[in-house]
PAMI-234395 format. One line per 4 residues: for each residue x, z, y of C-alpha. Coordinates in nm, 3 decimals, padded with zeros to 5 digits, always signed. Layout:
X/Z/Y; ...;
***
This chain:
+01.077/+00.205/-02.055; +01.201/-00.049/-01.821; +00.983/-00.338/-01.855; +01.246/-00.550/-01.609;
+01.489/-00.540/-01.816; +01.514/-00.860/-01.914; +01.450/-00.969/-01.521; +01.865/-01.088/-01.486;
+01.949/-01.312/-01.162; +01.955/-01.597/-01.331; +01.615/-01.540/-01.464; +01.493/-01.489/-01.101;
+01.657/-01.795/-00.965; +01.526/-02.004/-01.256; +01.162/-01.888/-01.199; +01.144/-01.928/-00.817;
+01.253/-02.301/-00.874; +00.980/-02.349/-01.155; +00.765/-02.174/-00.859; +00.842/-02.406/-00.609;
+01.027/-02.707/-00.761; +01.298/-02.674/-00.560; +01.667/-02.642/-00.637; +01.823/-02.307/-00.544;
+02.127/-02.146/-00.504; +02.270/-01.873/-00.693; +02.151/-01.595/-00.452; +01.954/-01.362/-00.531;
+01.983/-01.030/-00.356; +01.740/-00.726/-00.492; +01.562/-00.560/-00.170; +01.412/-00.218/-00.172;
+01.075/-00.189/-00.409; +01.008/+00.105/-00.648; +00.747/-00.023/-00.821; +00.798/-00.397/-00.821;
+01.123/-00.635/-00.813; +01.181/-00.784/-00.524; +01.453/-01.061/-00.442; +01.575/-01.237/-00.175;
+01.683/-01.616/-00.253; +01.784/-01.900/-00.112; +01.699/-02.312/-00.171; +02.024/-02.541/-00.187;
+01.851/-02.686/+00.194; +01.928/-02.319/+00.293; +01.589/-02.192/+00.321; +01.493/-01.810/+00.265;
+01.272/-01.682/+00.053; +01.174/-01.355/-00.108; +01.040/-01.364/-00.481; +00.806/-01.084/-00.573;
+00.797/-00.982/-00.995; +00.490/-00.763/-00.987; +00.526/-00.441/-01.285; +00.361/-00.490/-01.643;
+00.064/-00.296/-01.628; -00.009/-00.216/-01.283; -00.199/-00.451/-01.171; -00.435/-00.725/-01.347;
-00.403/-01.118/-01.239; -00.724/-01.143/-01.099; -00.666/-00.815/-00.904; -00.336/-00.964/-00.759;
-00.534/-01.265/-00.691; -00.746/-01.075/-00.496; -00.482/-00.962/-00.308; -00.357/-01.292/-00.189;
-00.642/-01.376/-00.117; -00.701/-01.149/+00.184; -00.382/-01.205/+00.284; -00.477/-01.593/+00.268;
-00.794/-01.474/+00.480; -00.541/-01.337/+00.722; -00.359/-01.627/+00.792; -00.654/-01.838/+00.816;
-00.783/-01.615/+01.101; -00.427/-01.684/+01.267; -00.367/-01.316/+01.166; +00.048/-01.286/+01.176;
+00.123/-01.202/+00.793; +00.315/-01.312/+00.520; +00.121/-01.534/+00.303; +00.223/-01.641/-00.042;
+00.324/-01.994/-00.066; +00.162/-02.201/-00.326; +00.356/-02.331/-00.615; +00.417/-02.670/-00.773;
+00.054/-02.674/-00.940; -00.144/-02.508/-00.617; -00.175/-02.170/-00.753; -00.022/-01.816/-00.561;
+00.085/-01.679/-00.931; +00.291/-01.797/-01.200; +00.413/-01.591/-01.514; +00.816/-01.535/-01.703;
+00.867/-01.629/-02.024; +00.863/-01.281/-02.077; +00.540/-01.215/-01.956; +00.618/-01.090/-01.603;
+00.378/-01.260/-01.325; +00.535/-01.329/-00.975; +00.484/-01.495/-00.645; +00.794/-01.638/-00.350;
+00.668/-01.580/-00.016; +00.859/-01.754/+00.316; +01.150/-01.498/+00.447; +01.028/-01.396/+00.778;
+01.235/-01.151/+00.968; +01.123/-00.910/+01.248; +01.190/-00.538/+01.382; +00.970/-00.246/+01.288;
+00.744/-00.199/+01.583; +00.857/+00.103/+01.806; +00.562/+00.252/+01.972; +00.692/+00.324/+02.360;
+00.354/+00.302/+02.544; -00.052/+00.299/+02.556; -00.099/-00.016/+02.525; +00.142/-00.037/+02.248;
-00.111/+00.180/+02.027; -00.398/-00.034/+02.176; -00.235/-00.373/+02.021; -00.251/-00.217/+01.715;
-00.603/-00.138/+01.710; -00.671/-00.471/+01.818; -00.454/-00.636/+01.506; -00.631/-00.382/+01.281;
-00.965/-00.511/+01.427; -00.907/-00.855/+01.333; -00.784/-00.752/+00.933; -01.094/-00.563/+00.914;
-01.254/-00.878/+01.055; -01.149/-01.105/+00.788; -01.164/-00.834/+00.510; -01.542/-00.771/+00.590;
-01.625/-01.183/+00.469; -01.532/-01.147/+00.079; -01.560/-00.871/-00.188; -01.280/-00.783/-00.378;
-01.384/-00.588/-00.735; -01.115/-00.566/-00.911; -00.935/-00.353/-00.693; -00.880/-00.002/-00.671;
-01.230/+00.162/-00.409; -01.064/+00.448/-00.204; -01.364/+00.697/-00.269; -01.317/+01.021/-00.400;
-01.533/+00.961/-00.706; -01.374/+00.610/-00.819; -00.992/+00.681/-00.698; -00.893/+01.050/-00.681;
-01.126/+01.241/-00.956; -00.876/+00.987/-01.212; -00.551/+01.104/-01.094; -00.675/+01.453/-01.095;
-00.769/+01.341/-01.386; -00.429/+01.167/-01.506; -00.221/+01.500/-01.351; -00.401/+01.789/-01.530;
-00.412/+01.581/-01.852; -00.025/+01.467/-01.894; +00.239/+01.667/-01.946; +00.352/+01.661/-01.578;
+00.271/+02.062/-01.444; +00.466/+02.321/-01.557; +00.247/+02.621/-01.802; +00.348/+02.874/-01.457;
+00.211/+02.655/-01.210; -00.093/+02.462/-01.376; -00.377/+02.697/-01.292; -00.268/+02.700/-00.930;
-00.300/+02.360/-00.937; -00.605/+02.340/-01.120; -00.766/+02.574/-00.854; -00.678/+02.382/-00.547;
-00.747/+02.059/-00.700; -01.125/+02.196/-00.822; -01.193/+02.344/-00.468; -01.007/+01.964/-00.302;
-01.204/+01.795/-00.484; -01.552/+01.989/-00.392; -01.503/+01.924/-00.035; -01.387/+01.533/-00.093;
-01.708/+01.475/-00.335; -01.977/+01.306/-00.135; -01.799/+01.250/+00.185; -01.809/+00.872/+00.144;
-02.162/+00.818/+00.069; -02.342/+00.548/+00.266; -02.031/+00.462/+00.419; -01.899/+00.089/+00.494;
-01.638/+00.047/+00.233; -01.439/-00.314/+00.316; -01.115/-00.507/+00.219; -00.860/-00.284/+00.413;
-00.499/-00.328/+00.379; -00.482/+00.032/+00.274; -00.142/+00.145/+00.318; -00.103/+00.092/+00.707;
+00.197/+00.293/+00.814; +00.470/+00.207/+01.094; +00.714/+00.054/+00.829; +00.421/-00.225/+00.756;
+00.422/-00.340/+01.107; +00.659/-00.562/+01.227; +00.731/-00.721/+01.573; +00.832/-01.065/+01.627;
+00.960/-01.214/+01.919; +00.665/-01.475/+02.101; +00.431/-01.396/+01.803; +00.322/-01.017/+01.839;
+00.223/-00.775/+01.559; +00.321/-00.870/+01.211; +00.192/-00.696/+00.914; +00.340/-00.716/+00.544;
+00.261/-00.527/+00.246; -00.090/-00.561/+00.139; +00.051/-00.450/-00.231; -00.214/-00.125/-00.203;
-00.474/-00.305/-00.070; -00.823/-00.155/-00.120; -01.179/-00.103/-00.089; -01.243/+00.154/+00.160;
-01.363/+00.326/+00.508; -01.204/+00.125/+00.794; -01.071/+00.418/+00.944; -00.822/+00.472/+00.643;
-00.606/+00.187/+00.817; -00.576/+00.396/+01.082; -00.499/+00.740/+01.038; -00.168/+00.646/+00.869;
+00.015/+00.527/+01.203; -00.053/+00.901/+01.341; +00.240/+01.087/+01.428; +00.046/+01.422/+01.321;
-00.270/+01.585/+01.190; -00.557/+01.404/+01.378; -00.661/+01.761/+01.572; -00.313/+01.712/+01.720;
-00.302/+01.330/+01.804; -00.681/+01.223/+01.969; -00.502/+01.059/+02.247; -00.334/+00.795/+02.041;
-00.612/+00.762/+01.825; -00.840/+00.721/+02.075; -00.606/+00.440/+02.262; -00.616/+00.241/+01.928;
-00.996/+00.263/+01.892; -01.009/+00.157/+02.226; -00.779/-00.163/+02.080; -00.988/-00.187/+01.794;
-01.341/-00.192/+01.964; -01.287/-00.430/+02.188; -01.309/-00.686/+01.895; -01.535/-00.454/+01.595;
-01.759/-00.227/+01.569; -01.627/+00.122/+01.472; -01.805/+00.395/+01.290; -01.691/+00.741/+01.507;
-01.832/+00.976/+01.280; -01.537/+00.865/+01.012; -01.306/+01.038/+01.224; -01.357/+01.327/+01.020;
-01.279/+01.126/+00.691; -00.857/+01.146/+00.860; -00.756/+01.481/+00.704; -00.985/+01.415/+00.357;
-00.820/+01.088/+00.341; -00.480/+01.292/+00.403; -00.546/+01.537/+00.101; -00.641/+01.240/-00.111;
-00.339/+01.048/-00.042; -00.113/+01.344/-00.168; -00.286/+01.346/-00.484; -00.249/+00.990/-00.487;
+00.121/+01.001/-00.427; +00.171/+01.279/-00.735; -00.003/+01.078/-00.977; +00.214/+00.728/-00.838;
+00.554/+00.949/-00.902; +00.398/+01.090/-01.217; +00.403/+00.717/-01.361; +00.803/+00.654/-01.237;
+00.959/+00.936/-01.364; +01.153/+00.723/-01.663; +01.263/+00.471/-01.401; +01.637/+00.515/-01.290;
+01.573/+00.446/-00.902; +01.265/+00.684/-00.886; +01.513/+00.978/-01.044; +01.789/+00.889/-00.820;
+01.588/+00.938/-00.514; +01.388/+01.200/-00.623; +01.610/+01.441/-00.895; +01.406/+01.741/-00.799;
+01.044/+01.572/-00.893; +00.819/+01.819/-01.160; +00.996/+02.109/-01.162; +00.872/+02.450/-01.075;
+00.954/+02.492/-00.701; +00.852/+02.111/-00.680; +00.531/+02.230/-00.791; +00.516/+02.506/-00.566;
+00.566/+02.336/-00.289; +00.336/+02.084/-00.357; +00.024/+02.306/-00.454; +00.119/+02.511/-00.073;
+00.080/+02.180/+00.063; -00.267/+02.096/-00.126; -00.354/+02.465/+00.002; -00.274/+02.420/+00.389;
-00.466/+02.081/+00.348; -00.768/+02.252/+00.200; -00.783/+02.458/+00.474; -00.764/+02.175/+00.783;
-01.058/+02.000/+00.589; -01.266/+02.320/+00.534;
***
C-alpha cells in the first residue's frame, strides 16, 4: 500500500503555503527519504525550504511533537540544528486533507563533516555533550526507549511472527535471536536513559562554514544510554577504535558527565541495531523505492547472511 499516493506536487506546494501563508512557486523537488516524503520548495521571494510529509502510521502526533520539541530545545541552547518553523497558527504540525501530517523546515545547506584530525573527533564529543545537555531537561514518553526489553524483544517479536523468514532458515534465526537476546536482557538496568538523537552517524553531521557542527535528522530520536550517540560515528567495532572514542569522550567531558562503564553497551547496542534494521525493512518491502534498492531483501541467502552476521555479533558481545 502506498499511503502517498495521493501526495502529487501540487498537493505539496498547496500545503506548504497553508503551512506558512506564503505564496510559492511551482517547485517542488522530492529529496532522498525511504520512509517519509520529503520536498524541496521554493516561496515566490525565492526562499528555500524543505517540506517534510511524515508516513501514516509510524509515528503518533504527540510523538512527532516530541520530536520537535528537542530539536526546539536544541536551538534554544544555540545548538546548530534545523528547527521546524512554526506555521500560520504557531504550531510545528499541520495535517492534508488526506490525513497526512507534515512540517517545512528552513533549507540550510552544508558539507558532511570529513573527519581529518583529533580534534576533529573531539568537536564532536563536545556537540554531542551539549544535545545530551538539553535532552537531559524534558521527558519524552511517547517515544520509542532504546532498551532491550521495550525496543528489541518487539521486533524479535514482529520478525519471528510475520511471514518474513524463510521455513529453511527460521530456526537458525530463532536460535541466535533467543541466545542475542539473553545476553541484551538486563544490560540497561539502572542506567541513565535521556532524550538522545539516536541515530548519530557521519551523514547526520554537517559542517557549515563560520558556524561549526550541524546536526539534522532527529526523525529516530529516542530514549536511551548516552553512549548510543556515540558509537555510531565509529569507523569499526569499538575493540578496534578506543583511540577515537576516547578523543570524543575527551570532547564530550569537558562539558557532561559520562558514564565509562557504558562503553561496553557499543557492541550490544550494535547487535540491537541489526535487529532493528530487519524489522524497519520488514515494514518497506511493498514500497517501490525500498525494492529498487534492495531486490535481494528476504530471500534465503539474504537470510543467511544475515543470521552469520547476528552469529559473529553474538560472539564480540559474549
Amino acid at each position: 500500500m502506498n499511503e502517498f499516493e495521493h501526495l502529487l506536487p501540487d498537493q505539496v506546494v498547496d500545503a506548504a503555503e497553508a503551512y506558512l501563508g506564503t505564496p510559492m512557486s511551482g517547485l517542488a523537488v522530492p529529496l532522498p527519504s525511504y520512509i517519509n516524503r520529503v520536498y524541496e520548495l521554493q516561496s515566490l521571494a525565492g526562499e528555500r525550504y524543505v517540506a517534510k510529509f511524515y508516513r501514516p502510521g509510524r509515528w503518533e502526533p504527540a510523538a512527532i511533537a516530541e520530536e520537535h520539541r528537542f530539536v526546539l530545545d536544541c536551538a534554544a541552547d544555540e545548538i546548530p540544528v534545523i528547527a521546524p518553523l512554526r506555521s500560520v497558527a504557531g504550531e510545528t504540525l499541520m495535517t492534508t486533507e488526506d490525513g497526512i501530517t507534515f512540517t517545512v523546515f528552513p533549507k540550510r545547506f552544508g558539507r558532511e563533516l570529513e573527519i581529518l584530525c583529533d580534534e576533529d573527533w573531539r568537536r564532536i564529543g563536545r556537540v554531542t555533550a551539549r544535545i545530551h545537555l538539553a535532552g537531559a531537561r524534558r521527558e519524552a514518553p511517547h517515544r520509542t526507549i532504546l532498551t532491550p526489553e521495550e525496543s528489541t524483544a518487539p521486533y524479535l517479536d514482529h520478525l519471528l511472527e510475520g511471514d518474513y523468514i524463510p521455513a529453511s532458515c527460521r530456526g537458525a534465526f530463532l536460535e541466535v535471536a533467543e541466545q542475542l537476546y539473553e545476553q541484551l536482557e538486563g544490560r540497561f538496568d539502572g542506567l541513565e536513559l535521556i532524550r538522545i538523537h539516536g541515530d548519530c552517524h557521519r551523514g547526520n553531521i554537517l559542517e557549515r562554514p563560520d558556524e561549526g557542527l550541524m546536526i539534522i535528522d532527529f526523525d529516530d530520536m529516542m530514549t536511551g544510554p548516552p553512549v548510543q550517540d556515540l558509537w555510531l560515528l565509529l569507523p569499526e567495532h569499538v575493540e578496534n577504535c578506543r583511540c577515537e572514542l576516547d578523543l570524543m569522550l575527551s570532547g564530550y567531558c569537558e562539558l557532561r558527565d559520562f558514564n565509562f562503564d557504558t562503553i561496553s553497551l557499543i557492541e550490544p547496542l550494535r547487535a540491537m541495531r541489526m535487529i532493528y534494521f530487519l524489522a524497519w525493512c520488514s515494514t518497506q518491502i511493498d514500497d517501490f523505492k525500498f525494492r529498487t534498492n534492495f531486490p535481494d531483501w528476504g530471500g534465503e541467502q539474504f537470510w543467511r547472511n544475515e543470521i552469520g552476521d547476528l552469529r559473529r555479533q553474538l560472539a564480540l558481545i559474549r
